[in-house]
C-alpha positions in Angstrom: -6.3 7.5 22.9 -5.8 11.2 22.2 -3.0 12.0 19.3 -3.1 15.6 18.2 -0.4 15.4 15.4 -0.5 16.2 12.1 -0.5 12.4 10.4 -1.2 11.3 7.4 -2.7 8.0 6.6 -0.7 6.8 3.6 -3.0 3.5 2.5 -6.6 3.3 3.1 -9.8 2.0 1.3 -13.5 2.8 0.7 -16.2 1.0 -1.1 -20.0 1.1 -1.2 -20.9 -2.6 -1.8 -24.4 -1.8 -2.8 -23.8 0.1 -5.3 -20.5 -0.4 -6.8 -18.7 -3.8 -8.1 -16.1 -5.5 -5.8 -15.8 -9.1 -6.9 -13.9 -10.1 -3.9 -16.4 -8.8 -1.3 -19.3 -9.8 -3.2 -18.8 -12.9 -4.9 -19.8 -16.0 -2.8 -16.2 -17.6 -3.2 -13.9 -16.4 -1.1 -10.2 -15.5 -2.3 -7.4 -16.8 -0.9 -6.2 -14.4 1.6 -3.5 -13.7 4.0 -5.5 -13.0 7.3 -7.5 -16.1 6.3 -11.3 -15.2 6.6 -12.3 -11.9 5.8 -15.8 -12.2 6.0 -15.6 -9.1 8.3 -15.0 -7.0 5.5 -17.8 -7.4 3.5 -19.7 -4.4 4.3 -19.5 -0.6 3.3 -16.8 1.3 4.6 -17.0 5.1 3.4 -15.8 7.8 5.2 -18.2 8.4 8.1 -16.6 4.8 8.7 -13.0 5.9 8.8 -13.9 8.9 10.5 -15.8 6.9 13.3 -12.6 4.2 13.6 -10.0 7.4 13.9 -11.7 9.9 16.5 -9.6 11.3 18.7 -6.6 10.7 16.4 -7.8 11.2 12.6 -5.0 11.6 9.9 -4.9 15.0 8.4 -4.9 13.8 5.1 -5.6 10.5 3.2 -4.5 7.9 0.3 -7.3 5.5 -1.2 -5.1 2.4 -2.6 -7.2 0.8 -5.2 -9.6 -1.8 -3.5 -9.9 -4.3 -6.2 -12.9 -2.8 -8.0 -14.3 -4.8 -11.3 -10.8 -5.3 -13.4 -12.8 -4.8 -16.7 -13.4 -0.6 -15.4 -10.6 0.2 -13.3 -11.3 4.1 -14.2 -15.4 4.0 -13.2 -13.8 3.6 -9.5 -11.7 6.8 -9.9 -15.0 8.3 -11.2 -16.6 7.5 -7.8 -13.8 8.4 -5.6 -13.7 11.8 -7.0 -17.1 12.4 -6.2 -16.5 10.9 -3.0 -13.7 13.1 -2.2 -15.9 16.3 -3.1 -18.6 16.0 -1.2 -16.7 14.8 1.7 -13.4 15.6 1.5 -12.0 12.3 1.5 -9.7 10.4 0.2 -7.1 13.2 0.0 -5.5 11.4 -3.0 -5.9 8.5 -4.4 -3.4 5.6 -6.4 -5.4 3.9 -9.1 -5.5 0.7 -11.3 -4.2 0.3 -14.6 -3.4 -3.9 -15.6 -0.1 -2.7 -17.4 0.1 -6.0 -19.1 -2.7 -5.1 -21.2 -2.9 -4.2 -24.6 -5.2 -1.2 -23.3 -2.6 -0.3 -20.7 -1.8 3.4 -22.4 -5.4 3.7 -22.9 -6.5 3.2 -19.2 -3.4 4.9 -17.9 -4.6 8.5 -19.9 -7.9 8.1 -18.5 -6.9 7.6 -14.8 -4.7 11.2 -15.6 -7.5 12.9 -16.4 -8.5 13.1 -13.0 -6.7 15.2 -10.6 -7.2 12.5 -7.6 -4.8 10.2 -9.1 -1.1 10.4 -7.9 0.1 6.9 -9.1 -0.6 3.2 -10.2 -1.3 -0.2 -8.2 -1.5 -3.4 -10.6 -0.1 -6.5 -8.5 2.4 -8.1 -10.7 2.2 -12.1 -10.6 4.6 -13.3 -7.3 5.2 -16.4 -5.9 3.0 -18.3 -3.2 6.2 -19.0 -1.1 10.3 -18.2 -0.9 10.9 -21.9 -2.1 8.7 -21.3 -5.0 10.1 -18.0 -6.2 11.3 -17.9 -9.6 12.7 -15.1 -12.6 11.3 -14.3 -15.5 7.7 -15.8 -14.5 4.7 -14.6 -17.1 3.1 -10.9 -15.8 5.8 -10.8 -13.1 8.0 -7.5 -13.2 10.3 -9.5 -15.4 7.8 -9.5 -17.8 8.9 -7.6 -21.1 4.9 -6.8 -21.9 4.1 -5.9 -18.0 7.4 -3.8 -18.1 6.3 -2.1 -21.3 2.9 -0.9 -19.1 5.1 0.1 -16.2 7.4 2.6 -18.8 4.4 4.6 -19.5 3.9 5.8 -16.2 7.1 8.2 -16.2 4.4 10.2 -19.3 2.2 11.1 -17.0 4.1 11.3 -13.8 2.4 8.8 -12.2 4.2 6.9 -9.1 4.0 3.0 -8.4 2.5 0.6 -5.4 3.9 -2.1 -5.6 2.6 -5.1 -3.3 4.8 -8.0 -3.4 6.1 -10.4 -0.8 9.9 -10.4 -0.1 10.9 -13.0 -1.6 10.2 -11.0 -5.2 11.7 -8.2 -4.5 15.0 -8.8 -6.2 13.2 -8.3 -9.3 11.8 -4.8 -7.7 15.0 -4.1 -7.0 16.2 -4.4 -10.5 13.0 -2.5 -11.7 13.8 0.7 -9.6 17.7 0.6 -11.6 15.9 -0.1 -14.9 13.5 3.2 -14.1 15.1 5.5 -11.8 12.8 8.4 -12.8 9.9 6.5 -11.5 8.8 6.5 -7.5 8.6 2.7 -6.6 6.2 2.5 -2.9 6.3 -0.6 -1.5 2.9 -1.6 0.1 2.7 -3.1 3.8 6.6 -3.4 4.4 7.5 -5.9 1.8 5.1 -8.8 3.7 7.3 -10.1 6.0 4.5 -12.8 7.0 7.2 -15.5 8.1 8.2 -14.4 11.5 11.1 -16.9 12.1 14.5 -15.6 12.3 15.1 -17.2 9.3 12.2 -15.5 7.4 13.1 -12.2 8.8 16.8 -12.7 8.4 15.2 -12.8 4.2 13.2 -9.8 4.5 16.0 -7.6 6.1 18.3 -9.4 3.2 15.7 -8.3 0.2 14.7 -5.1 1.5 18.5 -3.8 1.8 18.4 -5.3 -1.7 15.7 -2.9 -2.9 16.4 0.0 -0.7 19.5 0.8 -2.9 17.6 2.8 -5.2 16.7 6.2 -3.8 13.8 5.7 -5.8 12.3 3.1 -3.8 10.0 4.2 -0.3 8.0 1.6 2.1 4.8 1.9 3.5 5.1 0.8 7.3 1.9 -1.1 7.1 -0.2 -4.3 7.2 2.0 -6.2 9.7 -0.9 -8.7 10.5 -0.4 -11.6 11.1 -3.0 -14.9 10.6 -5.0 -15.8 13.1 -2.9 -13.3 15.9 -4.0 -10.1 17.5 -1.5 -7.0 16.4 1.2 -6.5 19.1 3.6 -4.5 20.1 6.1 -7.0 20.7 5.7 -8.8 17.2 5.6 -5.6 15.3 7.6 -3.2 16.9 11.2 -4.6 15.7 9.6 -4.7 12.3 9.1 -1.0 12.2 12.2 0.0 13.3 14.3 -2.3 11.3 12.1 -1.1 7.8 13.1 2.5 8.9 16.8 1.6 9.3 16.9 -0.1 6.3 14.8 2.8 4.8 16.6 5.8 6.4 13.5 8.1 8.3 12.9 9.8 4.8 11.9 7.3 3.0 9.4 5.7 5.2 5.3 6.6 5.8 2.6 5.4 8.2 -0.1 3.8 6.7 -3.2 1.8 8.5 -4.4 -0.8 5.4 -8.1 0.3 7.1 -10.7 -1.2 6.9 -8.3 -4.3 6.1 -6.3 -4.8 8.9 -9.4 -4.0 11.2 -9.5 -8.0 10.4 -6.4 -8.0 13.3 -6.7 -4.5 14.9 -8.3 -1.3 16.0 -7.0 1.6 14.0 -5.7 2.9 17.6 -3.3 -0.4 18.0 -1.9 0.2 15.0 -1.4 4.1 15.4 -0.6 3.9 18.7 1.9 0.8 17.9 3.7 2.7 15.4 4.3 5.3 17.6 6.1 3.5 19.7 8.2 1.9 17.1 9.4 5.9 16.8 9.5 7.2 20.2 12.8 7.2 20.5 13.7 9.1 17.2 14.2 13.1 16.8 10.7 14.9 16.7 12.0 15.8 13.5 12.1 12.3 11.8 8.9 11.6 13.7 7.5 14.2 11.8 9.3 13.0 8.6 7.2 9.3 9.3 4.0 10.7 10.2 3.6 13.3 7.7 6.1 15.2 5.6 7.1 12.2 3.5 3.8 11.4 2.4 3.3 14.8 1.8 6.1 15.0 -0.5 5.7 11.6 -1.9 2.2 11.5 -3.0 2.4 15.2 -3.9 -0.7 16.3 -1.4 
């Protein structure tokens, strides 16, 4: 594949297992985890890595989504990435962690400013395991008053929010963005819309109308694997589209989840896929998807 447009790749990861501490790569355990085994993944992926899995197409510009590093030093990986990025020029940005439920939340959230990388915040509020099990008003959810406390500091430093949740918990995102308009709400990988029954998608489409009501709100058209299943066209494509016409073409951005969703695909598939999904939208919304709105949301 040959792609010669400006993209940019809105949700990426590095780490450097040897040296640095990811207790979900390293511990012998494994997490629970949507693509099921991820054994793959434990290995470095810097970016000679990236830049190995994207030639011929490579994104302009990139966004490091924090990979889970050690909870107890969120900011030690910010340290690193910055160091990183100067010597070799990536990531681009980066959106940090900060557990905003803690009573060190303001603490960790000044430190992560200090550093010009950082555009926003990713702490995974609690969610539910399944849309029968959802609930309100659950302990370190986004109902939470203490984890909502957190989540007003980051309008003092200008800090955006990533926001992974499954569908089925995004009404509580959706009241969120109304409670903080001021504050730019992403939602990682499309809102998970892991059930692929008509059904479960009927829900997604449902909850992410729901949360698409606040301007503030963007999605990141991303980690549409599915367990078990090779990344297709045909499973994913209506996905896409429907989170941009839900989304409008201006609040939507490409993003690969790499090295993640290698676990399902090549970085081409998923480019490639994604430009299909927007083929037959103006070149000016194209451009919108690719690029400008990352651009503009993540301040690059």
């Amino acid at each position: 594949m040959k792609f010669d447009e400006p993209f940019i790749d809105a949700h990426q990861h590095f780490w450097d297992l040897g040296n640095n501490p990811y207790p979900w790569l390293q511990d012998k355990e494994p997490i629970a985890f949507r693509y099921g085994d991820y054994s793959a993944l434990k290995r470095n992926y810097l970016p000679a890595d990236l830049a190995h899995d994207t030639s011929g197409f490579a994104p302009v510009k990139t966004v490091h989504i924090e990979a889970e590093w050690n909870r107890a030093k969120p900011v030690d990986e910010t340290r690193w990435l910055t160091k990183l990025a100067s010597n070799s020029g990536r990531p681009s940005a980066s959106v940090a962690h900060a557990a905003l439920d803690r009573g060190d939340a303001d603490e960790v959230l000044s430190a992560q400013a200090t550093f010009a990388l950082v555009r926003g915040i990713r702490h995974k509020p609690v969610t539910s395991a399944s849309r029968a099990e959802a609930r309100r008003g659950v302990a370190g959810s986004m109902d939470d008053k203490r984890w909502r406390k957190g989540f007003a500091l980051l309008g003092r430093h200008g800090f955006s929010f990533d926001l992974q949740a499954p569908w089925w918990n995004l009404d509580q995102a959706a009241d969120l963005a109304r409670d903080f308009p001021d504050t730019q709400i992403i939602i990682n990988h499309t809102g998970l819309p892991t059930d692929r029954t008509s059904e479960g998608l009927a829900g997604w489409r449902r909850a992410m109308e729901q949360v698409a009501q606040s301007s503030n709100v963007a999605v990141k058209i991303s980690g549409l694997g599915q367990r078990d299943l090779h990344w297709t066209k045909e499973a994913n494509l209506p996905v896409i589209r429907d989170a941009i016409a839900i989304f409008g073409a201006d609040r939507c951005m490409f993003a690969s989840n790499f090295p993640v969703d290698s676990l399902v695909a090549t970085y081409e598939t998923i480019l490639s896929g994604f430009l299909a999904g927007i083929a037959d939208r103006p070149a000016s919304e194209q451009r919108l998807l690719l690029h400008d709105n990352a651009k503009r949301i993540y301040r690059l």
